[in-house]
C-alpha positions in Angstrom: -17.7 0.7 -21.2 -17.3 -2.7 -19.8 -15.3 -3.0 -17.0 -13.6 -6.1 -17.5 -12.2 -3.8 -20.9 -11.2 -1.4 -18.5 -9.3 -3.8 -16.3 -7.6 -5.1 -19.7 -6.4 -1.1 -20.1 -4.8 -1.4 -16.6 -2.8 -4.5 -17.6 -1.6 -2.4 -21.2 -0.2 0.0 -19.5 1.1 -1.0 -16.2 2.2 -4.5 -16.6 5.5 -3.1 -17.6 6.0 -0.8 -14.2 5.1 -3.3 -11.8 4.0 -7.4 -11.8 0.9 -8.6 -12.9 -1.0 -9.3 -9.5 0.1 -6.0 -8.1 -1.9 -4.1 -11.1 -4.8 -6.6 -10.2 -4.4 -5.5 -6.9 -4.1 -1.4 -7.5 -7.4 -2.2 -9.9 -9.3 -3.5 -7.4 -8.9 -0.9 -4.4 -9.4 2.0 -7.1 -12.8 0.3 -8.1 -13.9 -0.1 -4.4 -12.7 3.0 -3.3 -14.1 5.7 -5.9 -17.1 3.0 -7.4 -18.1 1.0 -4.3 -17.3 -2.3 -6.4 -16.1 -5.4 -4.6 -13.0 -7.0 -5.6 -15.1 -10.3 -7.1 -17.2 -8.2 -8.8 -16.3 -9.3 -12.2 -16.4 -13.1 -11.5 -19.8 -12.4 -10.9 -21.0 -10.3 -13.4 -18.4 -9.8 -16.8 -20.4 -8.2 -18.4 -20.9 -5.1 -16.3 -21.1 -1.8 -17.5 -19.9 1.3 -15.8 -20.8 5.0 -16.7 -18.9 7.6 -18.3 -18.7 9.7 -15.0 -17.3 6.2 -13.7 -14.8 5.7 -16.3 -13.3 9.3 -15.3 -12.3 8.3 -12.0 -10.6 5.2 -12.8 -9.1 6.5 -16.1 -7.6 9.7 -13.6 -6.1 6.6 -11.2 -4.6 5.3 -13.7 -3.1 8.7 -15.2 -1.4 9.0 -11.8 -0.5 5.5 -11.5 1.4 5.3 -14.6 3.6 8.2 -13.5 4.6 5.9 -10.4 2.6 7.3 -8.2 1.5 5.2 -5.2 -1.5 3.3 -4.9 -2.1 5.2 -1.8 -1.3 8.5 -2.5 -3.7 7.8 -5.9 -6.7 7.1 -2.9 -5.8 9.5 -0.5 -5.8 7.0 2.3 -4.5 3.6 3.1 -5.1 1.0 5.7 -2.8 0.7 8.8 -4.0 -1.0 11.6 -7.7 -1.9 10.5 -7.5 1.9 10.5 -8.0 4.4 7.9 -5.2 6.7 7.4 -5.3 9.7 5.6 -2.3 10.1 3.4 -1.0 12.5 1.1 3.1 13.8 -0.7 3.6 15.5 2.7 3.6 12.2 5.0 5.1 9.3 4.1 3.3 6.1 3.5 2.7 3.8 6.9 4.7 0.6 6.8 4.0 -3.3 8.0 7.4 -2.7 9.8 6.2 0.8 11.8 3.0 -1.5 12.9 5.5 -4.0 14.7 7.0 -1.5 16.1 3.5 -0.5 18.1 2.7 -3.6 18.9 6.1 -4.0 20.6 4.5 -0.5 23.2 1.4 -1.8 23.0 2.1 -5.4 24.1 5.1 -4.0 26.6 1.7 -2.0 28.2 -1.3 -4.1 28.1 -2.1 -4.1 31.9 -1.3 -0.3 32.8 -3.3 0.8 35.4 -2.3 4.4 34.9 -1.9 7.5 32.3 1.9 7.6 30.8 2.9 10.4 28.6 4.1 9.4 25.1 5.6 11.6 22.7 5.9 10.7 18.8 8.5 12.3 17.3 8.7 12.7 13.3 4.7 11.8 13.1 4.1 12.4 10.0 0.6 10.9 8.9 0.6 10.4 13.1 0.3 7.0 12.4 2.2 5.9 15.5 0.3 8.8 17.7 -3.0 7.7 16.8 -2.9 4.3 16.9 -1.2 4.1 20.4 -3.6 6.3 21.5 -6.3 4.3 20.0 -5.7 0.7 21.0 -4.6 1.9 24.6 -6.5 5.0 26.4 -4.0 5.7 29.5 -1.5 6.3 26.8 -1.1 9.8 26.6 -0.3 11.0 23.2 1.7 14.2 21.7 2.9 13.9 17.9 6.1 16.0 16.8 6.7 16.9 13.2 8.5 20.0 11.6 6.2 19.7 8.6 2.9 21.9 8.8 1.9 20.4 6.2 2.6 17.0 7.6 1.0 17.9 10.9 -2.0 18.9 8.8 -2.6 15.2 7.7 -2.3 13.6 11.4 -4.4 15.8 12.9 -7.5 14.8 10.6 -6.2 11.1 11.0 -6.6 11.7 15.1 -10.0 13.0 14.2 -11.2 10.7 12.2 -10.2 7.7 14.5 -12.2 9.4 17.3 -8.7 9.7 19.3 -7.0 12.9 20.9 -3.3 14.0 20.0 -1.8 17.0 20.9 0.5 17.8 17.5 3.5 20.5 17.9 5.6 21.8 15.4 9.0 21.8 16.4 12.4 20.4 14.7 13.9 18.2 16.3 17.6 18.9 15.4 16.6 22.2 16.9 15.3 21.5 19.9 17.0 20.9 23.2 14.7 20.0 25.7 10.9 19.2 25.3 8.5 21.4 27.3 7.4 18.5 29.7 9.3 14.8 31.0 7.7 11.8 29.2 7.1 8.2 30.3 8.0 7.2 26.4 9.3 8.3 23.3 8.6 6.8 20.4 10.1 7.7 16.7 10.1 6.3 13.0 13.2 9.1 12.0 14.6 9.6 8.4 17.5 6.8 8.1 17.9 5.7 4.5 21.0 6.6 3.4 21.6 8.1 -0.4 23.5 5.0 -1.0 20.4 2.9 -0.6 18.8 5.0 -3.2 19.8 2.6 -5.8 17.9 -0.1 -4.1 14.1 1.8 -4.0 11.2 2.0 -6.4 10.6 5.0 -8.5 7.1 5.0 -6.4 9.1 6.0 -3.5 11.7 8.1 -4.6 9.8 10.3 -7.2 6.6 10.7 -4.9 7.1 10.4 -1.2 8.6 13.1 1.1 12.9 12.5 1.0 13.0 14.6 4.3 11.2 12.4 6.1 13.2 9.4 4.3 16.3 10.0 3.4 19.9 10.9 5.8 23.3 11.8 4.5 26.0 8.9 4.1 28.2 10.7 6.5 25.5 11.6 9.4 23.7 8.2 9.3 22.6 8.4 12.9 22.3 11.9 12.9 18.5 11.9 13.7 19.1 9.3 16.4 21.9 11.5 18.1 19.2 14.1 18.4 16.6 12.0 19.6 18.6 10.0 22.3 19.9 13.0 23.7 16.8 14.8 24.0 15.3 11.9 25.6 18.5 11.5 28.5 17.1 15.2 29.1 13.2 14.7 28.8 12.2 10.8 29.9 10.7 10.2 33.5 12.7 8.5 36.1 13.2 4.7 34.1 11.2 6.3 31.1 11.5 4.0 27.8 12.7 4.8 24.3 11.8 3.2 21.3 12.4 3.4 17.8 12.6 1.8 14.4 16.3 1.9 12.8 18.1 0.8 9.4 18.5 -3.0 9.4 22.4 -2.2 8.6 22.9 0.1 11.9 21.5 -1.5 14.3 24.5 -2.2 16.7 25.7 1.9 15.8 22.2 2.9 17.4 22.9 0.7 20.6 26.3 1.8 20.9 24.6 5.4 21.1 22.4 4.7 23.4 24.9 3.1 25.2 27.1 6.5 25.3 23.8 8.0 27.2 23.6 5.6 29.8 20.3 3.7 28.6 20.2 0.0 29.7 17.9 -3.3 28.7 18.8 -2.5 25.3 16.8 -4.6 22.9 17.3 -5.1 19.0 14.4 -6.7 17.6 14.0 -7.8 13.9 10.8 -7.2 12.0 8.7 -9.6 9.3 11.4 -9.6 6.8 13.8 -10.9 9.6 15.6 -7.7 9.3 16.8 -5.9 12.4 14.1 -3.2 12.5 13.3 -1.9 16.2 15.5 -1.0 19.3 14.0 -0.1 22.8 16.0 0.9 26.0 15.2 1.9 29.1 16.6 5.5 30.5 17.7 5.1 34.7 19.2 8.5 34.9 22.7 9.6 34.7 25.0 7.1 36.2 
């Protein structure tokens, strides 16, 4: 069959899900990743003809992808970083925001001339983990999930980035104390609220994981509460926090952190000019 026809096919039956130069786009990374093909392929050659064994793959993609299922789940993998990520229903898909919010470490980091322990909590794909260890060696990494499924994923992502992670299971509105102080803590927690449901794409909401997205209206910050006060009991001497947060409750998590005695409390908004990030620095008890 010719691909051009093929792409054609794509356009029939997703044009109606989702706009035109996103099914271009989905078309493109399924015929690179499972065929090899670049992107400009058919510029060069229209008339090229693909094999039935070929056809299977995309015509599977597209089986998945007209059931709303996302691009990346369809692949297995996505791109975060310039890295490969290995993704699957148990992790939830990395986001442009999640990469601001380890540049903010990184950048805050870029001349340390010793090893600081950094604990991920809620790693999920170990997104975070990995690529903190990754672009900076004297970080230290541990990744925490309560998925073993979850954990499952991140560990072959550590592997295949050539990076080591120590991944625990553990929940984190379970635990009270960690089993060692850390220099930094780091999380991307669940903070949609249900109310925000109405607002999502059926690719989210019907495919990725809703414990890892999704908090009650009445216990918005419950995840942070947990986190905060686990880190006044487990951060070094000055040790730093930092995590992403719902652009509406930004000033609810810095009140909280507030409450725990953390200071140089910083709200930082991400791409989209939403507020996306908080840090704050832990000086003990006062």
């Amino acid at each position: 069959m010719l691909l051009k026809e093929i792409k054609n096919i794509y356009h029939k039956e997703l044009d109606q899900l989702y706009p035109k130069e996103e099914v271009d786009s989905m078309f493109y990374l399924v015929i690179e990743h499972f065929l090899g093909l670049e992107r400009f392929i058919l510029a060069i050659d229209p008339s090229i003809v693909i094999s039935k064994e070929e056809e299977k793959y995309l015509f599977e993609s597209l089986s998945k992808l007209k059931k709303e299922e996302p691009i990346q789940y369809v692949l297995g993998e996505t791109t975060f970083l310039d890295m490969k990520m290995l993704v699957n229903e148990s992790v939830l898909i990395p986001r442009p925001e999640t990469e601001e919010l380890i540049k903010w470490v990184l950048n805050d980091h870029l001349d340390l001339k010793k090893s600081l322990n950094v604990i991920d909590i809620g790693t999920g794909s170990g997104c975070i983990a990995v690529s903190l260890a990754k672009f900076n060696p004297n970080l230290k990494l541990t990744g925490m999930d309560v998925s073993k499924s979850a954990l499952a994923v991140a560990k072959k992502n550590a592997l295949g980035n050539d990076v080591e992670v120590d991944f625990v299971q553990a929940d984190i509105l379970k635990v009270s104390s960690l089993n060692r102080n850390y220099d930094i803590i780091i999380s991307n927690p669940p903070y949609v609220r249900e109310m925000e449901k109405v607002d999502m794409r059926n690719n989210v909401l019907l495919h990725e994981p809703h414990v890892a997205l999704f908090v009650t209206d009445e216990e918005p910050l419950l995840f942070y509460t947990a986190i905060v006060k686990l880190a006044a009991n487990s951060l070094t001497l000055n040790g730093l926090i930092y995590m992403e947060i719902n652009q509406y409750l930004g000033k609810e998590v810095q009140k909280l952190m507030q409450e725990f005695h953390f200071t140089e409390i910083e709200i930082r908004k991400d791409i989209f000019g939403n507020d996306r990030m908080i840090k704050g620095k832990y000086p003990g008890v006062i």
